[in-house]
Every structure is written in C-alpha cells, then in structure tokens.
N, C-alpha and C positions, 0 to 999 in steps of 0.2 A: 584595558581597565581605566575609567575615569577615577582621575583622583584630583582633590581640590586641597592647593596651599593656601592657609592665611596667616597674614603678618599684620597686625592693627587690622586697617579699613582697608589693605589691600588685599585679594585674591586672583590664584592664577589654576587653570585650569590644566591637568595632564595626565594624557591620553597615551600612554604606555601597553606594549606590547606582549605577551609572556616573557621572560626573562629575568636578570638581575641588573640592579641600577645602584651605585653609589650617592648617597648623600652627604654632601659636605660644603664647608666652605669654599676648597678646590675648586676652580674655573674647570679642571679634568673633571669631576663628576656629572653623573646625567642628570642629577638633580641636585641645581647648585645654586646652594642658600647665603647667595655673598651677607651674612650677619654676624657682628664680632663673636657671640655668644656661642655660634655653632664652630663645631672641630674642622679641620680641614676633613678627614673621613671619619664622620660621626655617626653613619650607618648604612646599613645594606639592606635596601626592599627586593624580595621575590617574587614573581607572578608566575601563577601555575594552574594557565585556565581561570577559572572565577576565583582563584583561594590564592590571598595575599598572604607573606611572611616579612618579620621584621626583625635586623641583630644589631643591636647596637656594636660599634666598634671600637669601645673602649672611651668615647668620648666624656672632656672635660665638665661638661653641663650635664647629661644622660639624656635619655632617650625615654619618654611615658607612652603606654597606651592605659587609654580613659583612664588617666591620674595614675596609672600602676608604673615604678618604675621598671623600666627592663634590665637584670646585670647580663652583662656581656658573655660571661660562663656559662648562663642557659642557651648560646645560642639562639635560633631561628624560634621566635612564639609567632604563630596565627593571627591574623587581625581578621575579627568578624567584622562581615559588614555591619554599617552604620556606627563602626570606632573611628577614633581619633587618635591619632599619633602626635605628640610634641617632641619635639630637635629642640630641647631650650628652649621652650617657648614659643616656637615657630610652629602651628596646627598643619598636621596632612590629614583630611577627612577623606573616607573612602565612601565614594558615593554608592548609590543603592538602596534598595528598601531593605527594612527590618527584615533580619533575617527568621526563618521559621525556629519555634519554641519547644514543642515536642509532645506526641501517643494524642490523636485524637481522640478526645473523647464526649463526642456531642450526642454519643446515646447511651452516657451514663446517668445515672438516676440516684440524684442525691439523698443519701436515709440518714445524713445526720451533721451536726454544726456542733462549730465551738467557734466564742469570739474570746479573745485576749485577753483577763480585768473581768469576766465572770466568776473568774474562783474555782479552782480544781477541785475533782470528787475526793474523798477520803481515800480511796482506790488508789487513783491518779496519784496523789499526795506524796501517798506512801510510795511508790515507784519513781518519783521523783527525788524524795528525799533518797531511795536508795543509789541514786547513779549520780550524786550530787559532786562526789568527790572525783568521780572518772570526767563528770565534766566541766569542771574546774580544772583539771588536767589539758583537756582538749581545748579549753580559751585561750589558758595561759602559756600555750606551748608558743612558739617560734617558730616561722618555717615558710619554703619560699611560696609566691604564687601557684595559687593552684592546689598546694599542701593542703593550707585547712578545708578545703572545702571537698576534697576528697576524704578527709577526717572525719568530717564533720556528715560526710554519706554513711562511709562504713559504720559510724558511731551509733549513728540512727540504726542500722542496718541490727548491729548484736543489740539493741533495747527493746524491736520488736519485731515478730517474723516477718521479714522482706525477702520478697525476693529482687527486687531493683530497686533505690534508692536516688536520687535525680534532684541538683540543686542549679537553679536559675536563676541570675542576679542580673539587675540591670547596672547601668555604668554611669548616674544620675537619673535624675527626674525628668519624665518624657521620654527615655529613649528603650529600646525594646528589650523582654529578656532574651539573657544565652545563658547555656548551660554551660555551669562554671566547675563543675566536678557531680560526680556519680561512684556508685557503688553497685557490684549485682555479687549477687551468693555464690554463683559459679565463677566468678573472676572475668566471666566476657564482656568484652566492650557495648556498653548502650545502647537497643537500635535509639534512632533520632524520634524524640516524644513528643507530640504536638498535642498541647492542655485547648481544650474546648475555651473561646474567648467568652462564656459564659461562666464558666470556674473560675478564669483567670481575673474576668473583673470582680468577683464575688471577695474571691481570695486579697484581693491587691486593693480593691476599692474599700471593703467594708472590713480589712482587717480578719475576715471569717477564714477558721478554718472548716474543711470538709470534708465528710466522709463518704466512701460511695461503696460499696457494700452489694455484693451478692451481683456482679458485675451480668456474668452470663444470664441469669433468670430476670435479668433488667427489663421492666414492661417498655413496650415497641424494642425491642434488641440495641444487641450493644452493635460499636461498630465493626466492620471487619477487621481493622486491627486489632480488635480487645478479642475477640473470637481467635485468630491467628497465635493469638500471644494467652489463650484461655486465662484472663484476667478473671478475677474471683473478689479480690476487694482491693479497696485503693484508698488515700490520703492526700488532700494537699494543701498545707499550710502555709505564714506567712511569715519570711523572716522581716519581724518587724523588730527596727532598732529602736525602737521608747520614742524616736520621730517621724521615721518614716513606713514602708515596707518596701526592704530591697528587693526583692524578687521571691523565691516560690522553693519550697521543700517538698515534691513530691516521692511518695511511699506506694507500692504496688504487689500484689501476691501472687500466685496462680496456685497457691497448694489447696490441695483439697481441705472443706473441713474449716480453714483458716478465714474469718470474716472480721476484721477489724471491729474495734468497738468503740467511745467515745472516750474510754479510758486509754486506749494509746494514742485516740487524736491528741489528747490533752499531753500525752508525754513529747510527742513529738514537737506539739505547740511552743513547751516551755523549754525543751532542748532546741526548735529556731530561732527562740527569743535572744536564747545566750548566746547563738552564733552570730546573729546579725547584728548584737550590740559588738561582739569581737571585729566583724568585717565592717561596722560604722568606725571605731575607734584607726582599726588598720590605712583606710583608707585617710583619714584625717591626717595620720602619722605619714602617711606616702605622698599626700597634698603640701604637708607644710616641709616635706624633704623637698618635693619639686621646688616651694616657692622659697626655699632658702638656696636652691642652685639656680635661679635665675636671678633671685636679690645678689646674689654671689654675681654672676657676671653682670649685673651693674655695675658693681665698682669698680676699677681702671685696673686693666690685668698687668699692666704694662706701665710703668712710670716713663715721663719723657726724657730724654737727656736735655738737659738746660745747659749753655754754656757759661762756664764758670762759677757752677753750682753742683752740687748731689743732692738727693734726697731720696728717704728711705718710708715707708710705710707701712703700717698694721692696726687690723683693725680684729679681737675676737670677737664674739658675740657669746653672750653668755647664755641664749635656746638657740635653736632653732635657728628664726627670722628677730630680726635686731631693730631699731632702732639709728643705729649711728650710721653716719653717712663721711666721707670725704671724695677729694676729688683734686687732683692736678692734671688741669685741661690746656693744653697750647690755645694762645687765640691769632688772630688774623697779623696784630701788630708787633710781630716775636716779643708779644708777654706773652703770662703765664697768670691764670686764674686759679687761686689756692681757695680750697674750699674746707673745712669740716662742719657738720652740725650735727644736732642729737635729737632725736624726736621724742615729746615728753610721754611718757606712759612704753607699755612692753608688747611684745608676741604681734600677734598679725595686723589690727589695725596701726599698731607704732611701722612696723615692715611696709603697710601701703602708704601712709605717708611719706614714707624714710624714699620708697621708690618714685613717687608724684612728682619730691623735690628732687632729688638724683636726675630724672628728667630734662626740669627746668635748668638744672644748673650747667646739665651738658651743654644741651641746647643753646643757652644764652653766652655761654664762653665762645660761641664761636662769634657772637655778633658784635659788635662795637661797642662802647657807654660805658659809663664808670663804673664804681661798684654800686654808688649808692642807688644808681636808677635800676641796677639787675636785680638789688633786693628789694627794689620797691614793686617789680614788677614780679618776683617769685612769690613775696608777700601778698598779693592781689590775689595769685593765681588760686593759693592754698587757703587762705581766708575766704573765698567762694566756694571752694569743695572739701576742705578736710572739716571732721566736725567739732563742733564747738569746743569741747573741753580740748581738744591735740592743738597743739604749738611745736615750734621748731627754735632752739636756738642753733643759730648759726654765725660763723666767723668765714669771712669772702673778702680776700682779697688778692690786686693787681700788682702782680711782680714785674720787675722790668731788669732782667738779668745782667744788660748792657752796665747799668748806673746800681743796681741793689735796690731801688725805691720801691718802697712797697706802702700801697695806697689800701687802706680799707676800711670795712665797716663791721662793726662786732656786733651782731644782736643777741645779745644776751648771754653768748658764748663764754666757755670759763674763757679768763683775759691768758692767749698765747705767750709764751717764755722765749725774750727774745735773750738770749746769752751770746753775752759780749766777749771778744777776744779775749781780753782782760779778767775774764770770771763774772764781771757785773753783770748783774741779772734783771732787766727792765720787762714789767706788762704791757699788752696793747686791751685795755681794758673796754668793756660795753661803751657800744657809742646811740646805743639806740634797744627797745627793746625785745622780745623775740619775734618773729614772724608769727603773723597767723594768729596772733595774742591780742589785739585792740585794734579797730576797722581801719581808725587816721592813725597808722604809726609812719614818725617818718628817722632819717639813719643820715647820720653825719659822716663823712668822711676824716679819717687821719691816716699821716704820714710815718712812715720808718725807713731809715736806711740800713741796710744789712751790708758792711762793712767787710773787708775781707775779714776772714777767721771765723766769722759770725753765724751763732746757730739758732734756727727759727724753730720751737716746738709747739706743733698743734697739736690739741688734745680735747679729749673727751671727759665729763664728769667721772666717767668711770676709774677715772686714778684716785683723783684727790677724794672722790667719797668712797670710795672701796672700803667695806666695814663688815663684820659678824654679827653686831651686837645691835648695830644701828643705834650706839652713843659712841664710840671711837671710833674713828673715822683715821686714812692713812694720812692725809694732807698732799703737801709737795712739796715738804722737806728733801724728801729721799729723791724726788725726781728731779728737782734744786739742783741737788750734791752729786749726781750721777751726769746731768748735763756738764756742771760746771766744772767737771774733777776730770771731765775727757774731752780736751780741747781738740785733740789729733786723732780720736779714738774711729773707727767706722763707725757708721750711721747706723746699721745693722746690731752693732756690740752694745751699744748705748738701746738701743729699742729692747734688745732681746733683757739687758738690766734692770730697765723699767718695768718690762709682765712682771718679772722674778721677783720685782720686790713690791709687786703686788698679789702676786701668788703667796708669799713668803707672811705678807701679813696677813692674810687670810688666813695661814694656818693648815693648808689642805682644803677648808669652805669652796665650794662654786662662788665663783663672783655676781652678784644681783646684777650686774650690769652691763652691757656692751663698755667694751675698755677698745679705743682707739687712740693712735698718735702716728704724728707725722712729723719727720725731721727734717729739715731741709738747710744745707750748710753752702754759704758764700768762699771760694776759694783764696787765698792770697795770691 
C-alpha cells in the first residue's frame, strides 16, 4: 500500500507491506516522524490486503482522521481510501481513488422532488411537529464517532416504513462519500449501496431531495441489484447543514403495498437538516480541539535549564485556541531569548496569528541580532499577512545568564515586574508600539540587570484586566504583593498564587482572557 506523508512543503512517499508499523518519534519505529509535536509511539497502522487500520497509542498531541479525533479506547478505526490521518499535525494520505458509495441505481425512475426552503405540506408539518421532541433528543445527545449517525439511521428508520436506512457523509469539500452509519429492520449488516452519479449530483448539486417509487414496474427495468434486493420505493436526501450538503440520507423498502410519498420525503428532508447541522457543529468542535493540540505543542513543552537561574511557566486560555503566546528559546551565543505576547482579539483568527508569530520567534532565536532588529523583522513578517484590524503586543528580550543583562524591547506589552531582592518593584515599560499596528513602526532598545535574588515576571493582560463587570478590573496590586512577600518561595508556589487570586476575584466567572505568566528568578 502507497501511503504519502506531509509536513509543510515536504512529502515522502511509502510503500508498505501487509502488516503492523509503529509510528513515532522513536528512531525504532518504521514510521519515524523525528517532529517535537509527535509522541515517541504515537500510533499503530495496520495493513490487511487493501484495508488500512489506525490506533492511536495514547499520544500527547492525538491522532485525527479527516478532522475526527481518534481516543485510544476504541482501539483499531478503518481508514477509507482517500482519508487523511494527522500525528499532530503531521498528514499521512492514503492513496487511491474514491472509494465506491453504494445500490446502484441507474434504472430507477424518478416520480417525485423535494428542495429544502419550499415549505412543507400541512401533512408533512404535522408529522414533523410530532417527532420534534424525539428529535431534539437525538441532536442533543453526546456520543462517540459513529454513534450519531447510526442514531440518526435507526431514527429515520421508526418515523417511516424502511427497510434499510444508509447515511453517506463526505470528510470536506471535494472529496468522495462513505458510508458513515446505517440501519436495517432486521438488524443485518448493509450490503454495499452504490447511488446512480445521476441522483448523487441531483441530490448534492441542487440540494433536491428524491423519490423513486414503484422501483420494480420502473419503465426500461430496474437494475439487477434493485430486482435481487425487490426494491419497491426508495429515498434520497441531502444532509444539508444551512452551508453546505455533507453527504446523502438514503431510505429503501421492499414491503409490499409500501410506496413512499412526498410527505415522508419531506419528514426525512427536515429530520437530515437537523442531523447535518449537529455533524457541521460536531466537526467544528473536533477542528478547534485539533487546532488547540497543535497550538498546544507550539509552546515549549520543556523549559531549558539556564545556569544560575530557574524559571517557571503557564499559560491558561480561557476557549479553546487563545491568543497569548511565550517562549524561552536558547540561542547560539548561551543567551536566552525571553519572549511573551498577546494577540489582540480572541478564537481562531487571534490562534493563527498567536501561531504565525510563535514561528517567527522560534525561528529567529536561533539566528544572531539584537532584539530590536528580530522585532523589526517579525513586525514586517505579520504586517504583510495578518489582517488589518489584528496586532500583537509583545515583550522580547536577550538574557545573558553569565552577567544577568537583560537587553529588550517592549511593544506595547503590559511593562514586566522586575522585583528586586530588597522588595523594590521596578517596570520595563513600552519602548515602541505593537507589531503589526502602523507600517514604519520602529523599537528601541533598553537595558536591565537582574541581580542575584532577583525576580523577572512576564505576563499577560489577562491578570491585571481580569474583571466580571467590565468596570472593576483586578489590577496588580495582588500580583505586586505575592511576587514581593516570596523572595525564597518556588517559582511554581508563586505562579500557582497568582491563577488563585485571579480566579478568586472572578468569583467562580470564566476568565474573558488568556491569563499567561512567566517567572524567571536570578540565583545568589
């Protein structure tokens, strides 16, 4: 089996055997992703003739196919052809064409339409508003892959007489459907249904649902499948989420007597409607989990040991994907490049900025130049592609652990709390404005010594504005008094002081904000 990895603009092809292969960080694995992101054994692929299997192995970042994520407890899931696997971010596509859909049917004969937004019969109406509460039941329920949409067969299945119910979703825009769950009256497994590409575009293209009706006495005959399987009436609608249509709800008979009518196309219609907005919503909510465990391993899983220093780190976020960024990165000349900043605005466009700069800043720590040329050059980067109204403040600077000097540049950043052995508590205040905020910004440099005893706190808006009311606001009275009161205290003790007494004036509230801080303390 051909299977194709990508990482950015690279790919690598492989040509794998039937068997089982480990995927990990490990140099031991047969498929081995030297990337920080992925686990040493982060998962296990199976080949078995043409039919791939994938288990995640518990790993730190997880394991998706096409955005779904995998938990480890279900064991081995199936990878149809033309899916996609992510290790963190890292894409394994299985090559191949689209796999088949399912029950041909290119000599059924359509007797009847429904489109979406025409208005249901009084008929209809009423049999809608009767299953209204069951299914409201069945959106709002919880439950793993694969659940609702077995649910969501059977559910079809008791509202009108089926005898096989059959849901096909695709795994975005462009790529082919698969059958994602089913239901049959006798409890047996599906044969495999292959929809005529004439219904399938009718249905997917123009939103229409259809009915086909009186399958056997179909003028020029049905196919041999439908003859084999004495199909009598049939159904196939579009789960259309209010944007798009994910794929196909098809409905099938063979009882005698039973001829669908345009009053269950319509139940079925508006019973797809509700499932596909629940598997649009689903999949968003499985997207922004992915992209909050890769924005996750962006940040430094690992703090370095600096000699003659500690320093401690946290950053929550208050969704999801956040906004706030830090970074303690070694550079070439044993400093150390201290970083935090904050992206203005929230949720996912604030998360692809927050990851753009995260980039730049690794990247550039390794390279030589002050600060103030690294944020003229991160500035540049993000004032060409982040859009207009997003800005960054950020605070960047060069430690030099040998001497304690510590060179930087503040754009716009709340001013760092340097506390002094003594209690005195001095700012490193704006030396320039945000990033990404006015085309010619330029950033001056200042100096500080960090003395033995001495404690350096970066931080985030999310202390000092942390509010309910949004007119009280907490300040940094409390994180003043909590730096200055624990001169010996761990770095950890004093961090974990600081959430609490932001949590504490909250009151129980959620925080509006990413709340991040970084301590980092000079030895005697």
């Amino acid at each position: 089996m051909d299977l194709v990895l990508r990482l950015g603009d690279t790919t690598r092809t492989l040509h794998l055997p039937p068997g089982r292969y480990l995927v990990g960080r490990d140099p031991a694995c047969a498929v081995h992703l030297p990337e920080r992101q992925i686990s040493a054994r982060h998962a296990e692929l199976r080949i078995d003739g043409d039919r791939l299997f994938v288990r995640d192995l518990g790993s730190t970042n997880g394991t998706d196919l096409d955005g779904r994520p995998l938990k480890p407890e279900k064991g081995e899931v199936a990878v149809p052809s033309g899916s996609t696997l992510s290790f963190a971010g890292v894409l394994l596509e299985r090559s191949g064409g689209p796999a088949a859909t399912v029950l041909d049917t290119d000599g059924f004969t359509t007797q009847g339409s429904f489109t979406f937004g025409e208005g249901f019969s009084q008929a209809a109406g009423a049999r809608i508003a009767g299953m209204l509460s069951s299914l409201f039941e069945l959106i709002a329920a919880e439950g793993d892959d694969g659940q609702l949409e077995d649910t969501a067969c059977e559910f079809v299945g008791r509202w009108v007489p089926a005898d096989r119910v059959v849901m096909l979703e695709d795994f975005g825009e462009g790529t082919s459907l698969e059958k994602v769950g089913s239901w049959t009256e006798t409890g047996d497994p599906t044969e495999e249904i292959r929809l005529s590409q004439t219904i399938v575009d009718r249905v997917t293209a123009q939103r229409t649902s259809v009915l086909l009706m009186d399958i056997q006495g179909a003028t020029g005959g049905p196919s041999e499948s439908m003859v084999a399987l004495q199909l009598r009436s049939a159904m196939a609608v579009p789960l259309f989420d209010n944007h798009r249509v994910r794929g196909i709800i098809y409905v099938d008979t063979a009882r005698p007597g039973v001829s669908y009518t345009e009053e269950e196309l319509q139940v079925v219609t508006a019973t797809a409607n509700a499932v596909a907005v629940k598997l649009r919503n689903r999949s968003m909510e499985q997207e922004l989990a992915t992209a909050a465990r890769i924005q996750r391993a962006m940040l430094p899983e690992n703090l370095p040991e600096i000699p003659g220093h500690e320093v401690h780190a946290r950053l929550d976020m208050c969704r999801a994907v956040g906004g706030d960024l830090f970074q303690v990165a070694p550079r070439t000349d044993d400093h150390l490049l201290l970083t935090v900043g904050d992206v203005a605005g929230k949720g996912t466009p604030a998360a692809l900025a927050m990851s753009a700069c995260m980039v730049l800043v690794s990247t550039l720590a390794e390279i030589g130049g002050q600060v103030d040329g690294i944020i003229n050059l991160i500035h540049r980067k993000l004032w060409e592609n982040l859009a207009m109204e997003q800005f960054i403040t950020l605070f960047l600077a060069d430690l030099d652990p040998a001497t304690g000097r510590l060179t930087y540049a503040n754009a716009g950043h709340e001013p760092p709390l340097l506390v002094r052995a003594d209690g005195r508590i001095e700012d490193l205040g704006p030396t320039g404005p945000p990033v990404a905020l006015l085309p010619d910004s330029l950033w001056r440099m200042e100096q500080a010594v960090l003395d033995p005893g001495d404690l350096l706190a970066l931080f985030s808006d999310g202390i000092p504005e942390a509010t309910v009311d949004g007119v009280d606001f907490l300040g940094l009275d409390s994180l003043k008094g909590i730096l200055a009161g624990g001169p010996g205290a761990p770095l950890a003790e004093l961090s974990d002081a600081a959430f609490a007494a932001v949590k504490a004036f909250l009151r129980g509230n959620p925080t509006s904000d990413d709340v991040t801080l970084v301590l980092l303390r000079r030895h005697g």
